[in-house]
C-alpha positions in Angstrom: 0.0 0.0 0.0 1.7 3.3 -1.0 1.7 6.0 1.8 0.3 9.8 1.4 4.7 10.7 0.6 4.9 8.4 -1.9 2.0 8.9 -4.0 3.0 12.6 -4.0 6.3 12.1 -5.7 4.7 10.3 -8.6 4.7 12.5 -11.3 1.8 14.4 -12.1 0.2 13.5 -16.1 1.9 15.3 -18.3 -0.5 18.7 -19.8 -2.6 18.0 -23.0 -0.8 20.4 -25.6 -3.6 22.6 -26.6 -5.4 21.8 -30.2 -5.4 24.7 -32.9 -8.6 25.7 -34.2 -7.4 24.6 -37.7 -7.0 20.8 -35.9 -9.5 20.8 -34.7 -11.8 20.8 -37.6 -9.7 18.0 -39.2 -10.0 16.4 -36.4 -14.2 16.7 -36.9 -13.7 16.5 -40.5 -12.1 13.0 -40.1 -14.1 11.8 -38.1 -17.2 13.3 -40.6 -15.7 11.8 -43.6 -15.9 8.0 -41.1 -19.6 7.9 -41.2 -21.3 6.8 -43.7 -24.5 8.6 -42.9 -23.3 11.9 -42.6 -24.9 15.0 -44.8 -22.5 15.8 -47.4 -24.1 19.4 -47.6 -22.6 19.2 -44.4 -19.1 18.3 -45.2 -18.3 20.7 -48.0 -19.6 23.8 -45.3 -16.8 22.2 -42.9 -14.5 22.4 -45.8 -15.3 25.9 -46.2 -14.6 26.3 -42.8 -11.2 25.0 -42.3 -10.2 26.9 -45.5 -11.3 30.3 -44.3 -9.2 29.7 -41.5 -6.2 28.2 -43.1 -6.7 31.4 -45.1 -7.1 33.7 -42.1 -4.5 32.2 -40.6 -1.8 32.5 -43.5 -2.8 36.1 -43.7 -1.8 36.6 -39.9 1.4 35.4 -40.4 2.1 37.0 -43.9 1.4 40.4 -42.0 3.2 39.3 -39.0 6.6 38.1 -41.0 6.4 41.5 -43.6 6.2 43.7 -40.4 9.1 42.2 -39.2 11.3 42.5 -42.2 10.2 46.1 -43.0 13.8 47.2 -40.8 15.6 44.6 -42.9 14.5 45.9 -45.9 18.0 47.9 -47.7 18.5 51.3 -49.3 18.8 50.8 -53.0 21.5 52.7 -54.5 20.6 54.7 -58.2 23.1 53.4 -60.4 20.8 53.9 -63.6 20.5 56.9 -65.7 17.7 58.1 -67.5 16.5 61.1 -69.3 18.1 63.9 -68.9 20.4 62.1 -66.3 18.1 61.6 -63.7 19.0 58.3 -61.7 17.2 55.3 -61.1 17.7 52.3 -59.3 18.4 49.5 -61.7 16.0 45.8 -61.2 19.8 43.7 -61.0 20.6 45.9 -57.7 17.4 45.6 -56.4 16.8 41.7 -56.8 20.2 41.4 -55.3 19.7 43.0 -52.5 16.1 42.0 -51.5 16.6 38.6 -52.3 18.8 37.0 -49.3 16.2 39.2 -46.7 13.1 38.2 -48.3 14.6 34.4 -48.1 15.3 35.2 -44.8 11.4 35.8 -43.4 9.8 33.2 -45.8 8.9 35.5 -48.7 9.7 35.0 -52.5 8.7 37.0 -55.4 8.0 36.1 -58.6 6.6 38.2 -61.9 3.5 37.4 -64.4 4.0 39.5 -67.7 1.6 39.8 -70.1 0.2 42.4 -72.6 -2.7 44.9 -72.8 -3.5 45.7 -76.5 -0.1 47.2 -77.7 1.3 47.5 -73.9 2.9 45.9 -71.7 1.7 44.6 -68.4 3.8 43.4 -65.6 2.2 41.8 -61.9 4.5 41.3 -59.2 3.5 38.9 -56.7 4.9 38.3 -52.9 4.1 34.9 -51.6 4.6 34.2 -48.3 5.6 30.3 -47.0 2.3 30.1 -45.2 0.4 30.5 -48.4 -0.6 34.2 -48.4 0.0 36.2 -51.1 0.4 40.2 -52.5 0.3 41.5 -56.2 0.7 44.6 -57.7 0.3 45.2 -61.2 1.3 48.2 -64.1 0.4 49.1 -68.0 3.7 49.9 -69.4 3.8 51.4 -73.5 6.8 49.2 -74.9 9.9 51.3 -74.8 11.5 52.0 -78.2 13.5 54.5 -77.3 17.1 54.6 -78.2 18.3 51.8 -81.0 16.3 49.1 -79.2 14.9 46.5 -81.6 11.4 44.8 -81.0 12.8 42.2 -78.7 14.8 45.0 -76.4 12.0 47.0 -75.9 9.6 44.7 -74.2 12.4 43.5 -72.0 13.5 47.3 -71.1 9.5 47.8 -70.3 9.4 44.6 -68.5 12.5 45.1 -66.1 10.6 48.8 -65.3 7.5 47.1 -64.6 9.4 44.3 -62.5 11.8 47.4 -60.3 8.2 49.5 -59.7 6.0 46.8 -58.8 8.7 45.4 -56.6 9.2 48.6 -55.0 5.1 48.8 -54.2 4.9 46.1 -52.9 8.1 46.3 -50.4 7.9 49.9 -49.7 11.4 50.4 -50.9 13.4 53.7 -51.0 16.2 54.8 -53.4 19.7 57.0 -52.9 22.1 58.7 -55.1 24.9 57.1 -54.7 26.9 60.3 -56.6 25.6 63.3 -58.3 28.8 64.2 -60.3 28.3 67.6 -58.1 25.1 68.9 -59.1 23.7 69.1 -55.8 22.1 72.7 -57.1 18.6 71.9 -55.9 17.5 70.1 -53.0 17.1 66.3 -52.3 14.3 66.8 -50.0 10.6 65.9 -51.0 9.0 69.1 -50.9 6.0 69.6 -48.9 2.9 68.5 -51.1 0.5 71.1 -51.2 -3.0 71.5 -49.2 -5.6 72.2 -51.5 -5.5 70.9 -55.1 -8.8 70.0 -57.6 -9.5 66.4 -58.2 -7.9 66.7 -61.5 -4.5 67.6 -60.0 -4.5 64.8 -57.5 -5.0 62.2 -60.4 -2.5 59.3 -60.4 -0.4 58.1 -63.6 0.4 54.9 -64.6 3.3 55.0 -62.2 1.0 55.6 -59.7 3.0 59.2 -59.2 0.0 62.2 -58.7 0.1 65.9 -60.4 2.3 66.9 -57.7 4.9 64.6 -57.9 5.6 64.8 -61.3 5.9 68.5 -61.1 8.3 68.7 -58.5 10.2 65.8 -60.6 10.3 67.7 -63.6 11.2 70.9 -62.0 14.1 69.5 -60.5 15.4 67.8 -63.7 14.8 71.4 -65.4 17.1 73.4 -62.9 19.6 70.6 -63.2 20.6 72.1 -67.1 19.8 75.0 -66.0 23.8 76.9 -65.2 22.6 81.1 -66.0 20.3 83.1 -64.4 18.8 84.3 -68.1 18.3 80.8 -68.1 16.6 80.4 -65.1 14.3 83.6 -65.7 13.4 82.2 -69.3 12.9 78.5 -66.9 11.0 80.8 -64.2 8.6 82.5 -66.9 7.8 79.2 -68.4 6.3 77.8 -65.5 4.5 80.8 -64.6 2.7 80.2 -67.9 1.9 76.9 -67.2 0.4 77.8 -64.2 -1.5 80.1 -65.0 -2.8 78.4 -68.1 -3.3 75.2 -65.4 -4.8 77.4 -62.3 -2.9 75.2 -59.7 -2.8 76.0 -57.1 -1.7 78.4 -54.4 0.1 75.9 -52.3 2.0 74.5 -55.2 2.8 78.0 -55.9 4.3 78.7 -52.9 6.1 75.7 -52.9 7.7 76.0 -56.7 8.5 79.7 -55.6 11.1 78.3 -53.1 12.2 75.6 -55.2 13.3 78.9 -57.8 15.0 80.6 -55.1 17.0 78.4 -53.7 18.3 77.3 -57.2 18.8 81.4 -57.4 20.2 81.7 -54.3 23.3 78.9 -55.6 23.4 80.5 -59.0 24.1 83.9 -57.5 27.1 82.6 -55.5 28.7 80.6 -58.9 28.1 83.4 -61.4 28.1 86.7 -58.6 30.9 88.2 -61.2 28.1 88.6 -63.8 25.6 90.6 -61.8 23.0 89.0 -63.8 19.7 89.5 -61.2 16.5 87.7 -61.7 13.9 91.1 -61.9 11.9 91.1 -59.3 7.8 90.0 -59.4 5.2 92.9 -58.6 2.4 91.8 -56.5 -0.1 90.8 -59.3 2.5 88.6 -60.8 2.4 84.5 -60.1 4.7 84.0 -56.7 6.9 82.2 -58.4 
């Protein structure tokens, strides 16, 4: 007969691990699929079920694993040129880099290309090992620009749609590596502005909006810009176009800035010409 001691150093049954939802409709769904009398309408709704959460669940976990490889996520240097020499960051350096931390937290990526009438269309997708996946998709015009021959230009279109989709999808950010010195305007997104018509705030097929693209093509102006005559003609120009587009006051305000300080580094280059951008009266555009 065991005393009171030495039934209390027996060891105590070991803890039922605890069954995941998703088991436990298998674990129904087995034992369903057993009898022959069960209701088959009956089955195929516990199907459903364990599929919504086998779905549910592989969405938790892509969201879980892509929040923690946000901060692992690299710079991508601009080592591509472009018109008018503005820099891009090339697909090669971007695959390269993302490719060891996507592997890393159970994501791949992989490209579907197809065509839209006479364009191009490129879908990235970001699949996650649980099953979950992201797509995002452009409408590229083939690029025949340069020499390019029929074959070239739908892979030139395709590696753009592969680097922008990519970047959508991974929230990734791009650096100048070296600007050969023309550091003449500022790198620094300038501040959208506040009010602008529904027009203004539509989205091209880069997904860029009206704002964007005029800062962009402001800044690649100045850049060939080297005179103030220059700069005045470059100044008058788009005061015409705004005027003829009524943007905004905001985006006034903000290209007026973007002229001065350009102005403000021409003056100290070229101070031995005493070339001075006239002056605006009040009734003139800002800018």
């Amino acid at each position: 007969m065991q005393t009171a001691i030495e039934v209390s150093k027996q060891k105590a049954p070991a803890p039922v691990p605890a069954m995941s939802e998703s088991a436990a409709i298998i674990q129904v769904i087995e034992r369903a699929a057993m009898n022959p009398a069960v209701d088959i309408d009956k089955m195929e709704r516990l199907l459903e079920m364990q599929e919504r959460i086998l779905d549910r669940n592989a969405r938790a976990a892509y969201a879980a694993a892509f929040a923690e490889m946000q901060p692992d996520l690299p710079e991508i240097p601009e080592h591509g040129k472009g018109h008018n020499n503005a820099s891009y960051a090339l697909w090669e350096d971007i695959n390269d880099l993302i490719k060891p931390v996507l592997a890393k937290h159970g994501f791949g990526i992989s490209f579907k290309p197809g065509r839209d009438g006479p364009n191009i269309t490129v879908t990235a997708i970001l699949t996650h090992r649980e099953g979950h996946s992201e797509e995002a998709s452009m409408i590229l015009p083939v690029d025949a620009s340069g020499s390019k021959n029929a074959v070239q230009a739908v892979g030139s279109s395709t590696s753009y749609g592969k680097r922008y989709t990519a970047s959508a999808l991974l929230n990734l950010t791009s650096r100048h590596e070296d600007d050969d010195g023309k550091t003449a305007v500022k790198t620094e997104k300038a501040a959208p502005p506040t009010k602008s018509s529904a027009s203004l705030k539509k989205r091209d097929e880069n997904g860029q909006d009206a704002w964007d693209r005029l800062i962009g093509e402001l800044r690649s102006d100045l850049l060939d810009c080297n005179s103030l005559v220059g700069l005045a003609k470059l100044r008058g120009d788009y005061r015409e176009k705004a005027r003829e587009l009524r943007w905004p006051r905001a985006w006034l305000d903000a290209l007026g800035n973007e002229f001065d300080t350009f102005e403000d580094k021409l003056e100290k280059e070229q101070d031995s010409y005493g070339n001075r951008v006239s002056e605006l009266d009040s009734s003139e555009v800002p800018f």
